[in-house]
C-alpha distance (Angstrom), angle and dihedral (degrees) to the residues before:
residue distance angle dihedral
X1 . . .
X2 3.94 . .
X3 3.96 107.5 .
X4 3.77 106.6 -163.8
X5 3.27 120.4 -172.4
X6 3.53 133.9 -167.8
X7 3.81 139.1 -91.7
X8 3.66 118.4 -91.2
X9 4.03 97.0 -116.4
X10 3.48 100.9 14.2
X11 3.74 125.3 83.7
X12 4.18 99.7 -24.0
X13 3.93 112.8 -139.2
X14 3.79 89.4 -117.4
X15 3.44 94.4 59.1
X16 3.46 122.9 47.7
X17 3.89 136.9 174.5
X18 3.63 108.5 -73.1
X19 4.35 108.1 -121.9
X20 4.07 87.5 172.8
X21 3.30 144.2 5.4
X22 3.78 144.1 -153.9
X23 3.66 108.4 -83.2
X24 4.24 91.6 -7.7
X25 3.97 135.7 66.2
X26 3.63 99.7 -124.8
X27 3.80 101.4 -173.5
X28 3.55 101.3 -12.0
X29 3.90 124.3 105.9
X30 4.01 109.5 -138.8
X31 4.12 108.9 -157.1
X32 3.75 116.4 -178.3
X33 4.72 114.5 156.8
X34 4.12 84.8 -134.3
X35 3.51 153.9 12.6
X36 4.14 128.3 -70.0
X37 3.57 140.8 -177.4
X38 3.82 116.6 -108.9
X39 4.13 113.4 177.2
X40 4.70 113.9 -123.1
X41 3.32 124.4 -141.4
X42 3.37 102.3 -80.4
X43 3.98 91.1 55.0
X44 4.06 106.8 -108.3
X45 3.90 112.3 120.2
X46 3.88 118.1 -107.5
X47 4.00 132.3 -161.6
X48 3.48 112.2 -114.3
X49 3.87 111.3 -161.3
X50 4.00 132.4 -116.4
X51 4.16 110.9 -63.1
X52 4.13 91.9 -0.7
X53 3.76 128.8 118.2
X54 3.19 136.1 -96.4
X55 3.84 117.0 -147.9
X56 3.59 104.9 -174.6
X57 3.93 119.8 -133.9
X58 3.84 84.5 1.4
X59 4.05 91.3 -72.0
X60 4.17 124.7 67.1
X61 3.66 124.9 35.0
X62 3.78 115.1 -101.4
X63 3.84 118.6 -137.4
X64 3.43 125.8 178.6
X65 3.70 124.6 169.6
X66 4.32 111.7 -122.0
X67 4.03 106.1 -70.8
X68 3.93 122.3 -176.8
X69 3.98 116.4 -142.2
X70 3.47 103.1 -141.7
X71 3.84 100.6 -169.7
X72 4.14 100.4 101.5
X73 3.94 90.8 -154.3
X74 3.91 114.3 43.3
X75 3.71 92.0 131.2
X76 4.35 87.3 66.1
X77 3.98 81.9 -125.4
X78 4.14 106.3 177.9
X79 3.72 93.2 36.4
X80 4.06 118.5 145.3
X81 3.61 130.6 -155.0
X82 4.00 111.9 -115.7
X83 3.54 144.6 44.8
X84 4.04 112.8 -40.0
X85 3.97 101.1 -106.3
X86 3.48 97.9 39.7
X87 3.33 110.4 53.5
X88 3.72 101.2 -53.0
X89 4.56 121.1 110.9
X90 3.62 136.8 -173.7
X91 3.53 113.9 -126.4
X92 3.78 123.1 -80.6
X93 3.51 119.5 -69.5
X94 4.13 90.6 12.5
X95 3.23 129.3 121.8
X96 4.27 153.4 161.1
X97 3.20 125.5 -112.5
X98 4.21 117.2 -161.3
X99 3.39 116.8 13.3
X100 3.77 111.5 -19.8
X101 3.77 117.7 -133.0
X102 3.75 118.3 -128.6
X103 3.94 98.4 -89.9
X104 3.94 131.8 -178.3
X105 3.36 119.4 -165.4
X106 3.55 106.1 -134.2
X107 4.04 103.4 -167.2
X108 3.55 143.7 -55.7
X109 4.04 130.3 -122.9
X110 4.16 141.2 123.2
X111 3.60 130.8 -75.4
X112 3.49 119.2 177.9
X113 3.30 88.4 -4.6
X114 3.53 100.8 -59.4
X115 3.63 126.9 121.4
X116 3.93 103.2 -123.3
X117 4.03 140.4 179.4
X118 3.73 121.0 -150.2
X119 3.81 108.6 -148.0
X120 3.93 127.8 -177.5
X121 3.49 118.6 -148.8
X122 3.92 126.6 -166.7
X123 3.96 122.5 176.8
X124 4.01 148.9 74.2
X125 3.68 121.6 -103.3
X126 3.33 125.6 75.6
X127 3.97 115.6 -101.7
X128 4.02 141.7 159.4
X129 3.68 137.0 -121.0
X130 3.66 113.8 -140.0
X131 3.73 122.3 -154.9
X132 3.72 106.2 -158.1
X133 3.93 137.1 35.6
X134 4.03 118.2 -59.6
X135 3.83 91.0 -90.7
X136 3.55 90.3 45.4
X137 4.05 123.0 -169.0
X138 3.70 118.6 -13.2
X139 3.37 113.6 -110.9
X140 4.03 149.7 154.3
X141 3.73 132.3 -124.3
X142 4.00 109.6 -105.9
X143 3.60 96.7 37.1
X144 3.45 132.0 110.8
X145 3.73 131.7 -114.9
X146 4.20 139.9 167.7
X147 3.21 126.0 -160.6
X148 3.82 129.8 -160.1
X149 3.95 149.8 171.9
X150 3.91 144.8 172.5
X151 3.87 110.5 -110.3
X152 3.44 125.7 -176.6
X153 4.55 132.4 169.1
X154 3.64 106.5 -128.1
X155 4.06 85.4 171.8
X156 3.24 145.4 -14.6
X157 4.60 147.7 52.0
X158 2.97 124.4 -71.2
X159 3.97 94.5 -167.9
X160 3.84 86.3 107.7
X161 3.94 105.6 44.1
X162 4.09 139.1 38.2
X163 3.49 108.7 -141.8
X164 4.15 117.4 -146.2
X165 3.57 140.7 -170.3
X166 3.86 106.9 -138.9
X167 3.97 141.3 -170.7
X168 3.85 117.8 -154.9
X169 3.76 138.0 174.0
X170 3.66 125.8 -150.2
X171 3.90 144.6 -161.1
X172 3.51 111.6 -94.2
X173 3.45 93.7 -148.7
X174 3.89 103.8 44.0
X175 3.91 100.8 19.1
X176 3.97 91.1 -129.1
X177 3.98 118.3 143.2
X178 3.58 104.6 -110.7
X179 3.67 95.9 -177.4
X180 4.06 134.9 -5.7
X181 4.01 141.2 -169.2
X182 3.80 123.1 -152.6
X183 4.26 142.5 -177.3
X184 3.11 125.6 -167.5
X185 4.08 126.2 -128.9
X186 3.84 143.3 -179.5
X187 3.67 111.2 -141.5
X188 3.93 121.0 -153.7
X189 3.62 128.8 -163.6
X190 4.09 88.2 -112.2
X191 4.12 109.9 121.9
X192 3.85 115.1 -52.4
X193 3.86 87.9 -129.3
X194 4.18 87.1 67.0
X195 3.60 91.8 40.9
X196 4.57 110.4 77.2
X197 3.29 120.6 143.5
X198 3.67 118.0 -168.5
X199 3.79 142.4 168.3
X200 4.24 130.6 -168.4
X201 3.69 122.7 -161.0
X202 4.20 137.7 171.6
X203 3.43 100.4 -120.9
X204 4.15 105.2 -120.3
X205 4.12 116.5 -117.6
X206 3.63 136.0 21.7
X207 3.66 103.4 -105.0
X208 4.30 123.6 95.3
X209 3.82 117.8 -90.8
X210 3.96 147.1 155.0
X211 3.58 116.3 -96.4
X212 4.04 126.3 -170.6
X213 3.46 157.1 176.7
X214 3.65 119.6 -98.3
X215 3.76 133.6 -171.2
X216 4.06 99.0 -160.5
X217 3.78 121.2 -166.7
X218 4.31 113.5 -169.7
X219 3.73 107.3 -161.5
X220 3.69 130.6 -161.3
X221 3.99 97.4 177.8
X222 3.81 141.5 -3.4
X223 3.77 112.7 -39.0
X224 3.74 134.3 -172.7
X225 3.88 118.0 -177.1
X226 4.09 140.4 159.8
X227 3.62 108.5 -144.8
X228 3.70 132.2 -171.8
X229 3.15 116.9 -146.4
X230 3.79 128.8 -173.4
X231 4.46 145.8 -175.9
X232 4.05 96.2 -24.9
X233 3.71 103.1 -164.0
X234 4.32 128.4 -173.0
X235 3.56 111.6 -173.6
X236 3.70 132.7 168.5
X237 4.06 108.3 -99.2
X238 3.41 142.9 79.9
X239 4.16 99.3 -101.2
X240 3.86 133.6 43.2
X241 3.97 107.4 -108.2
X242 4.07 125.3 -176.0
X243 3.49 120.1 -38.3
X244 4.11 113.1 -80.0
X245 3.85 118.6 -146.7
X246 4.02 132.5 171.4
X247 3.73 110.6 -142.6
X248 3.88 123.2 -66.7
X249 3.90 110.0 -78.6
X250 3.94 95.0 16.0
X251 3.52 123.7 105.8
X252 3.61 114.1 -161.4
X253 3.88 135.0 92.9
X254 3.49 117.9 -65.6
X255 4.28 135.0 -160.6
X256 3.77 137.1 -143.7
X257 3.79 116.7 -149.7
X258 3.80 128.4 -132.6
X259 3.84 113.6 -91.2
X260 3.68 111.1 -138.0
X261 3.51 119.1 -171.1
X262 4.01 114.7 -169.7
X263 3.90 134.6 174.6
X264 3.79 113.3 -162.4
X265 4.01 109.8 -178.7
X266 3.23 124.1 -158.3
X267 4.27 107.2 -90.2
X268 3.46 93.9 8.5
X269 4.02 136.3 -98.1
X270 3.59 88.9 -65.3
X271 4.57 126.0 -140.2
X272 3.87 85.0 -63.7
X273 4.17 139.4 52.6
X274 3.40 154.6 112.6
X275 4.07 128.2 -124.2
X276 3.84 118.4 -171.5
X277 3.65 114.8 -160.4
X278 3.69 137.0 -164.2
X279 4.10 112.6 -160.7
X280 3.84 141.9 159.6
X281 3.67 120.0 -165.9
X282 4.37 110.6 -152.5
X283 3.71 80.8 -153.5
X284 3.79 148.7 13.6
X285 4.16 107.6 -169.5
X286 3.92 88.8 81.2
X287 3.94 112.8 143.4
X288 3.73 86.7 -136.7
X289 3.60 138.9 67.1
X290 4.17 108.4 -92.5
X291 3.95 105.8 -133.5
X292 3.73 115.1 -148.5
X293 3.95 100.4 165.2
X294 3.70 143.5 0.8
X295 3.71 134.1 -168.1
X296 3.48 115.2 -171.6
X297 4.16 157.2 127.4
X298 3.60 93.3 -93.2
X299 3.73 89.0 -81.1
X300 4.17 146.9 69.4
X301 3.39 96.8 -107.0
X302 3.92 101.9 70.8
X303 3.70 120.7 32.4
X304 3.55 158.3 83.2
X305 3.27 120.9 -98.0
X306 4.53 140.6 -175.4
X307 3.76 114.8 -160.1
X308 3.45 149.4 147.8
X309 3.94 114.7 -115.8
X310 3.86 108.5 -129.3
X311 3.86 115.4 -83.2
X312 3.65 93.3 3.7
X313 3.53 125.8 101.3
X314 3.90 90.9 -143.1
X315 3.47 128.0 121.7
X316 3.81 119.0 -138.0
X317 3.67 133.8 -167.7
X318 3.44 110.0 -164.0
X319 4.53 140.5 177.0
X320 3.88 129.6 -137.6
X321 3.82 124.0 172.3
X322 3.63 118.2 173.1
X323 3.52 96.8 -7.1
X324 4.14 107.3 -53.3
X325 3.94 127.5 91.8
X326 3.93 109.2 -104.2
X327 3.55 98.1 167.9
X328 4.56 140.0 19.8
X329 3.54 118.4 157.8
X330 3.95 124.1 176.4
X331 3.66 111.7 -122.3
X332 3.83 94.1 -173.0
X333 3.78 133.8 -99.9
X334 3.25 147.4 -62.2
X335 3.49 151.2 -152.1
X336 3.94 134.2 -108.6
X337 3.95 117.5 -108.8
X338 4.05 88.9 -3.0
X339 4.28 118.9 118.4
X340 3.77 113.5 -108.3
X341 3.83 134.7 -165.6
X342 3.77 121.9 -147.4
X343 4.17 138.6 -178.4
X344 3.97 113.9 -164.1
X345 4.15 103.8 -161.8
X346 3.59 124.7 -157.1
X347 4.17 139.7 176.9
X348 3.72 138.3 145.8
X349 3.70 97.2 -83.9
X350 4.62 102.3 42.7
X351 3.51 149.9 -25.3
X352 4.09 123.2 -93.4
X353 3.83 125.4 -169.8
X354 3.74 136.3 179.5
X355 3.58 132.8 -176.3
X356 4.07 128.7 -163.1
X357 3.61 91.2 -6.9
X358 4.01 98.5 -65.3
X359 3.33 130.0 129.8
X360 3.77 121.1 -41.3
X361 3.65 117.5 -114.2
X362 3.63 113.1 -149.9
X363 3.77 139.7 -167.4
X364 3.65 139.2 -165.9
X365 3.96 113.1 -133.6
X366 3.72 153.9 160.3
X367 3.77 83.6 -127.6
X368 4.34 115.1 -165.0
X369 3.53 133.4 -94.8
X370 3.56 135.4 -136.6
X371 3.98 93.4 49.3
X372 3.71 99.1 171.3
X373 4.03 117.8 157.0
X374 4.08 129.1 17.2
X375 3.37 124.8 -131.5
X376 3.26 125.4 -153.5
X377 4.29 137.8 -150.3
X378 3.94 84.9 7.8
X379 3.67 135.4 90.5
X380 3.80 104.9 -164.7
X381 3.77 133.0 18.4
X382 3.94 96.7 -110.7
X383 3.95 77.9 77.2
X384 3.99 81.1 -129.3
X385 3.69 90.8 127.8
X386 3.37 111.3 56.4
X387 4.44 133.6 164.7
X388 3.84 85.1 -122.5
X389 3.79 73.7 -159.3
X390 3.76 143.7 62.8
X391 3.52 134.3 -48.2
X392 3.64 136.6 -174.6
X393 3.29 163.7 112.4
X394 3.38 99.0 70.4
X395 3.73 125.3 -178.3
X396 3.57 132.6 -177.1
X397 4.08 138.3 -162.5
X398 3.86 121.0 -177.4
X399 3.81 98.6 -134.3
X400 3.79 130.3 58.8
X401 3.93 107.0 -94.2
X402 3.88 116.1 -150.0
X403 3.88 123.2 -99.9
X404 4.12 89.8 -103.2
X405 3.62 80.2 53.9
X406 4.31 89.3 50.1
X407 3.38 96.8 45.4
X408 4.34 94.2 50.3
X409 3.47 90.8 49.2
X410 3.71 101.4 50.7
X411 3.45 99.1 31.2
């Protein structure tokens, strides 16, 4: 394999042109048709504008492929002050299920940025709190949903309950729970940015159902709590991405678009370069391929492409040109929620890749031409395969560095 090397004076091979930075784009161009939430550093949730980044804790690049919250009511819109039966209401659209504890609602407001409702809850028996209509959201047996909400414990033991965040689906036609999925969790009363609980689950049969959130409480003697809850979300995928919320005072389901973060230089990236890559992937059970990086024509059919094959925990470089594989080499795994460093290799004659500073895995290739922008935290352009995690830095030199060269800068 061809190991170019740099020009004494030029660009050195421990340097590198900057594509993105820690807590900035550098040279990469972020579109995204809306707004999002993307959490600072000090954990509250933050706006981020129409076609700007999102650099998530202040560092990495968050991208997330477009997600729909289902839930029509995460903001707790139509809730009332006092004790339910006298004057007191759950917000629009929720709902218990069982016996219903004596609740007030104490107030609503934002912390952290999150819209939240503080609810006390005094009884026995064991009961659920449903976030969306009786039906719940439509759904279909064999797909695959996760549900998720901010809890936080104002007040209150738990030495006599186990709390649980729950996914159920429902008959259409008589509203029963036909099956249901649950985790337990211990809330503090740390920040309610720190504190989501969330759950997935492949809905079981084939026929067309309801599906919702649940917030589950088992009790085995008298309990009396004040909960905070905040921005439940249920949408249709196998992890939890950023919080999903329609706009204040609406009720009514609301979408995130895809971000899509592209750097086209001028003439190209040419039949030979290196990319470095720092990512971190929240999770690694997605029933998709993860996309950390793609080098292409502006198309599927030629390019070079780093991803993480659905379910696996693998990272795979991989070759196209005009349409059929030429090249996939496994760089080696990683680990869910845990910082990674990556090099993605690249001259005339194969494809080289090297992760954490191991051993270089190699392959030889008609590789394609034409390679013109680099996409990053996706693995195709129908923006289907998405990180769903964070991206960045990202460095890039024009030449083919050598494996020593790989295995410094990722290690």
């Amino acid at each position: 394999m061809v190991m170019a090397l740099f020009s004494p004076g030029v660009l050195g091979a421990g340097q590198g042109l900057s594509v993105l930075g820690t807590g900035h784009p550098g040279r990469v161009g972020v579109t995204r048709p809306g707004s999002a939430l993307v959490q600072d550093a000090a954990g509250a949730f933050q706006s981020a504008a129409i076609n700007t980044p999102r650099f998530q804790g202040g560092q990495r690049l968050l991208v997330e492929e477009a997600r729909r919250n289902g839930l029509r009511n995460p903001r707790a819109v139509g809730a009332l002050p006092g004790l339910i039966g006298s004057g007191g209401a759950l917000p629009t659209f929720w709902s218990f299920e069982g016996t219903a504890p004596a609740t007030t609602i104490l107030g609503t407001g934002l912390e952290d940025g999150l819209p939240y409702i503080d609810l006390r809850m005094q009884g026995t028996d064991t009961f659920a709190l449903r976030m969306e209509q009786p039906n719940g959201v439509s759904c279909s047996g064999g797909q695959r949903w996760t549900a998720s909400f901010f809890a936080r414990l104002l007040s209150g033991s738990l030495n006599n309950v186990g709390l649980q965040v729950a996914l159920a689906n429902y008959s259409v036609s008589s509203q029963a729970v036909l099956n249901h999925v649950f985790e337990g969790f211990v809330p503090t009363g740390g920040g309610l940015g720190g504190q989501r609980q969330s759950i997935s689950w492949t809905v079981p049969g084939s026929g067309t159902y309801g599906i919702a959130n649940r917030l589950r409480l088992q009790s085995s003697g008298g309990f009396d709590l004040v909960l905070r809850l905040a921005a439940p979300q249920l949408e249709l995928g196998a992890t939890r991405s950023s919080p999903i919320l329609p706009v204040a005072g609406v009720t009514a389901a609301a979408e995130r678009a895809a971000d899509v973060p592209i750097w086209a230089p001028l003439g190209g990236l040419g039949g030979s370069g290196t990319v470095v890559l720092a990512a971190m992937l929240p999770s690694t059970a997605g029933d998709a391929d993860q996309g950390l990086l793609q080098v292409d024509d502006g198309t599927d059919s030629n390019r070079l492409v780093l991803r993480s094959p659905a379910g696996a925990g693998s990272i795979l470089a991989a070759a196209d040109r005009a349409g059929l594989p030429q090249a996939a080499v496994n760089a080696g795994t990683v680990a869910a929620g845990m910082p990674f460093r990556l090099a993605l290799a690249w001259a005339p004659d194969g494809l080289a890749v090297c992760l954490n500073g191991g051993a270089v895995q190699t392959a030889a290739a008609s590789l394609p031409t034409g390679l013109a922008r680099l996409l990053a935290g996706h693995a195709g352009v129908a923006l289907n395969r998405a990180a769903n995690g964070e991206i960045g830095p990202i460095t890039y030199r024009p030449a083919r560095l050598d494996d020593g060269w790989l295995r410094a800068l990722t290690a």
